[in-house]
C-alpha positions in Angstrom: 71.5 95.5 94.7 73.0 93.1 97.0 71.7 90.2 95.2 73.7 91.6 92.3 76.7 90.9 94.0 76.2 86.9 95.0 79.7 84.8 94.8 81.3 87.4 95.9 84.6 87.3 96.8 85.5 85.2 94.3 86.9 81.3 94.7 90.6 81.6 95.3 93.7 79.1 94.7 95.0 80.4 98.4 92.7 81.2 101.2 94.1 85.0 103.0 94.0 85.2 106.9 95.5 87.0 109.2 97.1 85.3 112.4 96.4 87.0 115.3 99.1 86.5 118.4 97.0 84.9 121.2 96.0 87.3 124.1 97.3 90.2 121.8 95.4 93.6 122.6 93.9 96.1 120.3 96.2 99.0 119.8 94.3 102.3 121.2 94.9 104.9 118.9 93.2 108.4 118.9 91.3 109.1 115.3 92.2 111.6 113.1 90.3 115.3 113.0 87.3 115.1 110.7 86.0 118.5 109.1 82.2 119.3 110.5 81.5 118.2 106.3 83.5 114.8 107.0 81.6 114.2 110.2 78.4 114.3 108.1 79.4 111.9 105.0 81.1 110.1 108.1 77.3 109.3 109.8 75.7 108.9 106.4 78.0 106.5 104.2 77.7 103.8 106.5 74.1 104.0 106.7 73.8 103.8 103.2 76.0 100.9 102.9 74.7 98.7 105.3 71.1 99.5 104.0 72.2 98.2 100.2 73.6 95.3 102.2 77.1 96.1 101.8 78.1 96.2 105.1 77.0 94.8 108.8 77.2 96.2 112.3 80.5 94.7 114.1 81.2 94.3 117.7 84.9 93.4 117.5 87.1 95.5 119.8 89.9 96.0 116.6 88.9 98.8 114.0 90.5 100.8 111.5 91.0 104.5 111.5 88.9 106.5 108.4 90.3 108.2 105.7 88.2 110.0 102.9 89.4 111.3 99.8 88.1 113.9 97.4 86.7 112.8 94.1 86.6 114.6 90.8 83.0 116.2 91.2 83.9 116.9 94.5 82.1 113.9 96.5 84.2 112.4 99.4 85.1 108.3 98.9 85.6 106.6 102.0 
């Protein structure tokens, strides 16, 4: 499926960045409560999506905290 998706992102006119402050630290930040059902789609969405090549393991010390919300039949969108 990943081959599906070759030139991906697309060429821009501007090339987006994000200029960090030099030295500048992570911010620590506790994450949000998960439900025991959130905790599950939580271990198993990632799998999925770095086994259709979406995504890839990263080892950088800034993250993002997760969100999910419902969709109509019920499934949970990260």
């Amino acid at each position: 499926m990943s081959d599906d998706l070759t030139g991906l992102p697309p060429v821009r006119e501007i090339e987006f960045r994000i200029d960090l402050i030099p030295g500048a630290l992570p911010i620590v930040k506790s994450p949000y409560r998960l439900a025991p059902f959130e905790m599950q789609e939580l271990s198993n969405q990632p799998k999925e999506l770095q086994e259709k090549g979406f995504i890839r393991p990263s080892h950088s010390p800034w993250g993002a905290p997760v969100l999910f919300v419902k969709k109509k039949d019920g499934a949970l969108r990260m």
